[in-house]
C-alpha positions in Angstrom: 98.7 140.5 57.4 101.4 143.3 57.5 104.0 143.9 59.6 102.3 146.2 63.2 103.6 149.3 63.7 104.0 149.4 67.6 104.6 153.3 67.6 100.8 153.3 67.9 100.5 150.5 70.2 99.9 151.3 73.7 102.0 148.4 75.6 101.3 149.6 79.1 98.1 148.2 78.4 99.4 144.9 78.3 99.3 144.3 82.3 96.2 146.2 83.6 94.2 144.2 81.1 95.5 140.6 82.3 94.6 141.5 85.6 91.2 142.9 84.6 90.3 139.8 82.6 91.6 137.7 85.7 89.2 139.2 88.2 86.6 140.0 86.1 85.7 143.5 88.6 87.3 146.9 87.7 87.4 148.2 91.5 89.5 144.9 92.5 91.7 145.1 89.8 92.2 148.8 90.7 92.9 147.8 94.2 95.2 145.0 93.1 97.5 147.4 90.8 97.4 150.3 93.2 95.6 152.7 90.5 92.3 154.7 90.7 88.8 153.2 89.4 88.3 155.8 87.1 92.1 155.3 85.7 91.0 151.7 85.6 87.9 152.2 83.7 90.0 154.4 81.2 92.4 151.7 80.1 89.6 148.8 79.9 87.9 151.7 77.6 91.6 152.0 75.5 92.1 148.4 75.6 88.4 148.1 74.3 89.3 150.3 70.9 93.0 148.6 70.9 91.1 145.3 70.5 88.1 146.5 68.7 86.0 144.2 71.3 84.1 145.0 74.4 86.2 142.2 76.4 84.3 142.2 79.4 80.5 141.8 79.7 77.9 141.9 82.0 76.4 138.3 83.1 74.2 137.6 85.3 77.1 137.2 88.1 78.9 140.1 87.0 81.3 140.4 84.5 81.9 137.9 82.1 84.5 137.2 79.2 83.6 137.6 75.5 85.5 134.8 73.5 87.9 137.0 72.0 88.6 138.0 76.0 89.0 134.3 76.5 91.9 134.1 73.4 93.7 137.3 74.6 93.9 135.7 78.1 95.5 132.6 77.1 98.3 135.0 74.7 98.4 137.5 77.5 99.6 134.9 79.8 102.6 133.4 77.4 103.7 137.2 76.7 104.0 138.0 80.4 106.1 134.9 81.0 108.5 136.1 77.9 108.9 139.2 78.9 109.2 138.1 82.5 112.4 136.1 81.4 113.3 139.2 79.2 113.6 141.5 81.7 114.9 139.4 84.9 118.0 139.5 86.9 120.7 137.1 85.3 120.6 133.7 86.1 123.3 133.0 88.2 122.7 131.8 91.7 125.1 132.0 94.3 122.8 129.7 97.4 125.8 130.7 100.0 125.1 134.8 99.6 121.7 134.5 97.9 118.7 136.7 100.2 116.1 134.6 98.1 112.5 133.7 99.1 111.2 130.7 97.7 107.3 129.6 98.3 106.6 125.6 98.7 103.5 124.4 99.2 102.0 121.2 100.8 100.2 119.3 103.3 101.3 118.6 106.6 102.5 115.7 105.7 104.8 117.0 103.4 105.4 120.0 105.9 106.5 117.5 108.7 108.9 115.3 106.2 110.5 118.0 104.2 110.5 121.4 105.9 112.8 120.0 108.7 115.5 118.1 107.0 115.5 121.2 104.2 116.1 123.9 106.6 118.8 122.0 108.5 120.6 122.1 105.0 119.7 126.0 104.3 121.6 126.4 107.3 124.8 125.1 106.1 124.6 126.0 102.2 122.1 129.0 101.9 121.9 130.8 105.4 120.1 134.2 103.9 117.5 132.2 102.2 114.3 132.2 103.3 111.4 129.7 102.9 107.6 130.4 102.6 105.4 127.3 103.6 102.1 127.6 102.1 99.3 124.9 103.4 96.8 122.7 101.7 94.9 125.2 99.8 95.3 123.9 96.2 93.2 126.1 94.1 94.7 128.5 91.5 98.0 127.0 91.7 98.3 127.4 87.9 98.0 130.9 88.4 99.5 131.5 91.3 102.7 130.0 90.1 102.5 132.1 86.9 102.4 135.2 88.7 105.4 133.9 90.8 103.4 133.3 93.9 104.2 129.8 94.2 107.3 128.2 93.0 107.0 124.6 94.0 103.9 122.8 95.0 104.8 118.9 96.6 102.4 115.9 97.1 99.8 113.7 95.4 97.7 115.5 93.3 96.0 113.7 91.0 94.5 116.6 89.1 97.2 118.9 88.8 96.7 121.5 85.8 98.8 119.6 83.1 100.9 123.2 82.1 102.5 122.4 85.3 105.7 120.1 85.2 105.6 117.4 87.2 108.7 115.6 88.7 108.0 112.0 90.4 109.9 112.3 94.0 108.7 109.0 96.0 105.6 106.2 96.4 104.7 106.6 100.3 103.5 102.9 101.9 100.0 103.2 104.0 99.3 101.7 107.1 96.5 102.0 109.3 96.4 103.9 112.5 94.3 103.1 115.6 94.5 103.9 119.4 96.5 101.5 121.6 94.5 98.9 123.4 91.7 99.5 120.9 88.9 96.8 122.4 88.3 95.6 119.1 92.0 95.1 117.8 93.9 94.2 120.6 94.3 90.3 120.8 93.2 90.0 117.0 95.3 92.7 115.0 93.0 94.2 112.3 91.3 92.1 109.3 89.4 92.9 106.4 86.3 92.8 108.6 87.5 94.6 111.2 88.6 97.7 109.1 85.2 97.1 107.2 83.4 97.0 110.4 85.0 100.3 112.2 84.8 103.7 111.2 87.4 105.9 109.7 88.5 109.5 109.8 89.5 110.7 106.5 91.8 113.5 105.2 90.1 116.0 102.9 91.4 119.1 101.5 90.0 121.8 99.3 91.3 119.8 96.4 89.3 116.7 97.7 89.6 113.3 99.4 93.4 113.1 98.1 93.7 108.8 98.0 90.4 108.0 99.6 89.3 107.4 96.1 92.3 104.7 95.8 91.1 102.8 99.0 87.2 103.0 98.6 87.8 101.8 95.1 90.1 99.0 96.2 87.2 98.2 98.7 84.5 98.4 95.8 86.0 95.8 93.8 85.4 93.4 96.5 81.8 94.7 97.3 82.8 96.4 100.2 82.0 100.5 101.6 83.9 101.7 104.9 81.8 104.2 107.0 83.9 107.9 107.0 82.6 109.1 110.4 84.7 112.1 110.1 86.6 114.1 107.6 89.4 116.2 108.3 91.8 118.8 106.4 94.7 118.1 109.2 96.3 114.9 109.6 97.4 115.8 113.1 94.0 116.8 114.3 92.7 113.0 112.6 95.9 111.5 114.8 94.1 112.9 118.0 91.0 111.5 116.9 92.1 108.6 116.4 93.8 108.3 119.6 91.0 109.7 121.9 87.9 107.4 120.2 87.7 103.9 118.5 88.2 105.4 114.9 90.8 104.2 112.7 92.5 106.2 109.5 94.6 105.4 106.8 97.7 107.3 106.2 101.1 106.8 104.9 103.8 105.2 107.1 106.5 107.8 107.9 103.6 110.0 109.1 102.4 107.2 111.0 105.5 106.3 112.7 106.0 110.0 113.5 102.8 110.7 115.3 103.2 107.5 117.4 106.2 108.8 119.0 103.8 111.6 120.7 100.5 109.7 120.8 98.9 106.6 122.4 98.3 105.0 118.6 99.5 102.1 117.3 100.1 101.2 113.5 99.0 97.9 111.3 99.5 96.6 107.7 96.8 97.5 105.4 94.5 94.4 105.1 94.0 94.7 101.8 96.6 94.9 99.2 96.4 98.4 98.2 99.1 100.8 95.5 100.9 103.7 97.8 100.2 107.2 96.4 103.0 108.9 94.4 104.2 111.8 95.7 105.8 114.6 93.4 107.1 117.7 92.7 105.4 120.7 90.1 106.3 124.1 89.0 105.3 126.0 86.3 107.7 126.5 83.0 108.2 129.6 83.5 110.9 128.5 86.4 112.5 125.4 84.3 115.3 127.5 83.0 115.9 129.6 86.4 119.1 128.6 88.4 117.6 129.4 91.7 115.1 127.1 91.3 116.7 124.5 89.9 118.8 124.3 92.9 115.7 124.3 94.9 114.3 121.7 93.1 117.7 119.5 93.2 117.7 120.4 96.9 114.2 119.0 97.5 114.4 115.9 95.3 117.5 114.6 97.3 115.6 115.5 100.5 112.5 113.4 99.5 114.6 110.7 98.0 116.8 110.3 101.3 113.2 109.5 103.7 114.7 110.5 106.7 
């Protein structure tokens, strides 16, 4: 294949397209780059001849990809992120002047054992820098830290998009968690057949039931299903469950300890042996090289590291 002469390449193509193949609707992707829908129309019809492929189809749920589409995605997606480097500020970062913004995200769990301790140090080493907390909503997290939306996701996340770089930061114990004076675990503490025999509240998020899968298998291999009686995206809101009814929850042990400062719950050892879940850090390559965020990243690690 010859060399392409770009003098009869429209470029500026480049980014209207991504987004078009992204949301799959010309009006949105108008809206989303602040351009008309007929302007919108006219580069999807340039980009069309450019490609020599009608890109977008109509499916029976709108628009759909044709597999070239699908190919220039995946290529569009790499060439943004080079020329994103390209064209960026240098990479020097100075945290004590810096007027940066960078975007975590995490349950509250994470929220309650790193935002704290972090900001406390921001105040010290990087007073102008501000820090967005984003909450359990997990999906498109490939994307949205491609498209610099999300620079650092924490937790356990057992399917994590594997383009995403993944740092280990710490294995959290869990304990169980039940309301003081609890009739049935008061004088006896709480066996196997007493956590078999009450029910539980659960965490779930939009990404799923997180470790639930860890415990209920741990439980299979002895023959053995707990009854979920409720499931709950918040840990806090399953804490005041727990200590307003005779449910019980599993949840890791600095959480735990935390809540029952404020509420009337107590905390017991896990009656079954059972693997903590590993907690760690993610961010997309495109941030690997960046000094700001490598700072952020040292800042968090030591953070996670230190448990306090």
């Amino acid at each position: 294949m010859g060399a392409i002469d770009f003098r009869t390449v429209d470029l500026n193509l480049l980014a209207p397209l991504r987004v078009l193949l992204v949301e799959r609707h010309v009006t949105r992707s108008a809206e989303k780059l602040g351009i008309s829908q007929p302007a919108m129309s006219a580069s999807l019809a340039r980009s069309r001849t450019l490609f020599r492929d009608q890109l977008l189809v109509r499916g029976a749920k709108g628009l759909v990809l044709t597999p070239r589409a699908e190919q220039l995605l995946e290529q569009l997606d790499h060439v943004m992120a080079v020329i994103g480097e390209m064209v960026s500020l240098p990479m020097e970062f100075a945290p004590e002047t810096s007027q940066r913004t960078f975007t975590l995200h995490g349950n509250d769990f994470v929220e309650l054992i790193l935002v704290p301790p972090l900001m406390a140090a921001l105040a010290t080493d990087a007073p102008n820098v501000q820090i967005l907390f984003k909450g359990p909503d997990f999906k498109d997290i490939e994307d949205m830290m491609a498209n610099g939306g999300l620079d650092l996701a924490v937790g356990y996340f057992p399917k994590v998009p594997g383009t995403l770089i993944k740092r280990a930061a710490f294995r959290e114990r869990l304990v169980c968690v039940a309301r003081q004076d609890h009739p049935l675990l008061r004088d006896c503490g709480l066996s196997l057949d007493r956590y078999m025999e009450l029910q539980h509240a659960q965490l779930f998020s939009r990404t799923g039931a997180l470790y639930a899968a860890t415990i209920d298998t741990a439980l299979a291999a002895k023959g053995l299903v707990r009854k979920i009686a409720v499931w709950e995206p918040s840990y806090l809101a399953i804490a005041d469950v727990v200590a307003r009814t005779d449910l019980i929850s599993t949840m890791p042990t600095r959480l735990a300890t935390y809540l029952a400062k404020g509420l009337p719950i107590a905390i017991y050892d896990l009656p079954l042996p059972l693997p903590g879940p590993d907690y760690a850090m993610y961010w997309h390559p495109r941030s690997q090289a960046d000094e700001g965020h490598k700072w952020l990243r040292e800042r968090v690690a030591a953070l996670l590291r230190a448990k306090v």
